[in-house]
C-alpha positions as a LaTeX table, in Angstrom:
\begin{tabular}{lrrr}
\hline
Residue & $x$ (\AA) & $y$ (\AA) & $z$ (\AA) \\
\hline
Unk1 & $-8.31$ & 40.69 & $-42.47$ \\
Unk2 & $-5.15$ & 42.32 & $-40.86$ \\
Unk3 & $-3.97$ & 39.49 & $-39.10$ \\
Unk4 & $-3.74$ & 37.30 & $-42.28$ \\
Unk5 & $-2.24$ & 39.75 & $-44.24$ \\
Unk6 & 0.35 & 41.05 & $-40.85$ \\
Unk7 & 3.67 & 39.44 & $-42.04$ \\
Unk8 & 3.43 & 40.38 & $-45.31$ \\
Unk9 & 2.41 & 44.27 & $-44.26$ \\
Unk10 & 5.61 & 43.91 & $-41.54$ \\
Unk11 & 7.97 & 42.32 & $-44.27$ \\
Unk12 & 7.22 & 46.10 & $-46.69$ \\
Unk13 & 7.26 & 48.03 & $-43.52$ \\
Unk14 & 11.07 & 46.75 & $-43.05$ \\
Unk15 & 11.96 & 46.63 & $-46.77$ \\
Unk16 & 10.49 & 49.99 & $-47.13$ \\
Unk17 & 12.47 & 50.92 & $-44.22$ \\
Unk18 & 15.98 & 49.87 & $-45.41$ \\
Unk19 & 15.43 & 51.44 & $-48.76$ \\
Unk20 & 14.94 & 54.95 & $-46.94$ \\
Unk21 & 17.69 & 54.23 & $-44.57$ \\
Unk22 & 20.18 & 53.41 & $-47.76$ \\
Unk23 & 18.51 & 56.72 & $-50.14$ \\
Unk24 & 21.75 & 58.31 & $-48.42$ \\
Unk25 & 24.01 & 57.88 & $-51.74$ \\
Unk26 & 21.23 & 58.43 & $-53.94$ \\
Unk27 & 20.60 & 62.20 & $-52.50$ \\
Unk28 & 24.53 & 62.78 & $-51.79$ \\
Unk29 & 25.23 & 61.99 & $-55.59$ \\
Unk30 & 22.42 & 63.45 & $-57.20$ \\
Unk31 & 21.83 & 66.74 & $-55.15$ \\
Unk32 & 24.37 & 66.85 & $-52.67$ \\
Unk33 & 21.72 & 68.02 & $-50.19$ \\
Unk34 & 20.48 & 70.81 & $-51.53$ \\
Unk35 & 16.58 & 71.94 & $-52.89$ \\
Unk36 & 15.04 & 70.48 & $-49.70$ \\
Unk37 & 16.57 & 67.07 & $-49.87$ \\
Unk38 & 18.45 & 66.49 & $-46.92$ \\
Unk39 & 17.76 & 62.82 & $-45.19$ \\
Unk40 & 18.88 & 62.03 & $-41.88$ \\
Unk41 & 21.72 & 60.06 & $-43.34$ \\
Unk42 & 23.15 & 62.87 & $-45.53$ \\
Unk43 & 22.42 & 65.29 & $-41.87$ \\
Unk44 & 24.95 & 62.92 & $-40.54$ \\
Unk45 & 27.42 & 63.08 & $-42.64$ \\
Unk46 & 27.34 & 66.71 & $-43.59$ \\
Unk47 & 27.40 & 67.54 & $-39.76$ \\
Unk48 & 30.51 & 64.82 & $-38.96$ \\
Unk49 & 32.64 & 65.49 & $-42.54$ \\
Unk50 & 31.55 & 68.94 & $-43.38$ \\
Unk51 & 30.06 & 71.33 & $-41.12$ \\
Unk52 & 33.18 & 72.66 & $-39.59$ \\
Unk53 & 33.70 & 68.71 & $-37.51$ \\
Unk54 & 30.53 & 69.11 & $-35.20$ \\
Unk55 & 31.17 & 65.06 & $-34.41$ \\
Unk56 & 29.35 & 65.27 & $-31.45$ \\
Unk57 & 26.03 & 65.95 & $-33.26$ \\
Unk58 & 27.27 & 63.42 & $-36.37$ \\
Unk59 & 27.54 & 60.91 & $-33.64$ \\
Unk60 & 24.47 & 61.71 & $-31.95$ \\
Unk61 & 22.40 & 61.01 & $-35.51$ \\
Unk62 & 24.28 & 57.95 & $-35.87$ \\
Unk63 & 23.32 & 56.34 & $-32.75$ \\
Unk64 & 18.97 & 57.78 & $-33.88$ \\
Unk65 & 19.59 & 56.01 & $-36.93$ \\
Unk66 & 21.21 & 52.48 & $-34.87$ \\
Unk67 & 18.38 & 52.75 & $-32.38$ \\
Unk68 & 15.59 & 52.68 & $-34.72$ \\
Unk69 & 17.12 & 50.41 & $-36.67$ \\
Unk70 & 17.93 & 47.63 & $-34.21$ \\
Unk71 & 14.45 & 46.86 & $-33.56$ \\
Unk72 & 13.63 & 46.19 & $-36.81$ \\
Unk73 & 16.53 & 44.10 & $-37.49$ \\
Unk74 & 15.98 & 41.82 & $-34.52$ \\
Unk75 & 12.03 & 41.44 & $-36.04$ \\
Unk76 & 13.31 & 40.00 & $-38.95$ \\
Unk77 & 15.96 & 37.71 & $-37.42$ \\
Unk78 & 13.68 & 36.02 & $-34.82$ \\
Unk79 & 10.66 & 35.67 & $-37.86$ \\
Unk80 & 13.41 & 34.32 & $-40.20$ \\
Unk81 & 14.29 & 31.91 & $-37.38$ \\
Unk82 & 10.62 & 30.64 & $-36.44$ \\
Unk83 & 10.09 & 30.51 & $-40.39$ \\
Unk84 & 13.13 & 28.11 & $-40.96$ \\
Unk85 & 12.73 & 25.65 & $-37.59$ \\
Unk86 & 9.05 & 25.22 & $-39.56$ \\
Unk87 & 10.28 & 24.08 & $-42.41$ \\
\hline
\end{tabular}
């Protein structure tokens, strides 16, 4: 049953994956961080623009969020890719 159904599972995983990655405005806006809603994003940011310019720990959050990001990105390029020489 899993391996019928893997793309499609893979293709949430990702688009649930970019929506939590972009939630960043939503929280800043809304909440500004506070009442226990700090994401990694809004971490970032408040550590690199606010927190007294601790860039090296802004940076450091940045690069997380690239690394686990990259991988997920290159999943959906070379799937995209197989998908279209198919067709």
């Amino acid at each position: 049953m899993i391996p019928q159904i893997y793309n499609t599972i893979a293709v949430v995983w990702t688009t649930i994956t970019i929506i939590v990655l972009k939630i960043f405005d939503i929280v800043l806006t809304m909440t500004n961080g506070q009442w226990n809603t700090q994401v990694l994003a809004n971490l970032m940011f408040d550590w690199m623009f606010r927190g007294g310019g601790d860039f090296g720990r802004g940076a450091s959050i940045a690069i997380v969020i690239m690394v686990l990001v990259i991988p997920i990105m290159v999943w959906n390029i070379r799937n995209t890719r197989k998908e279209m020489e198919g067709r």
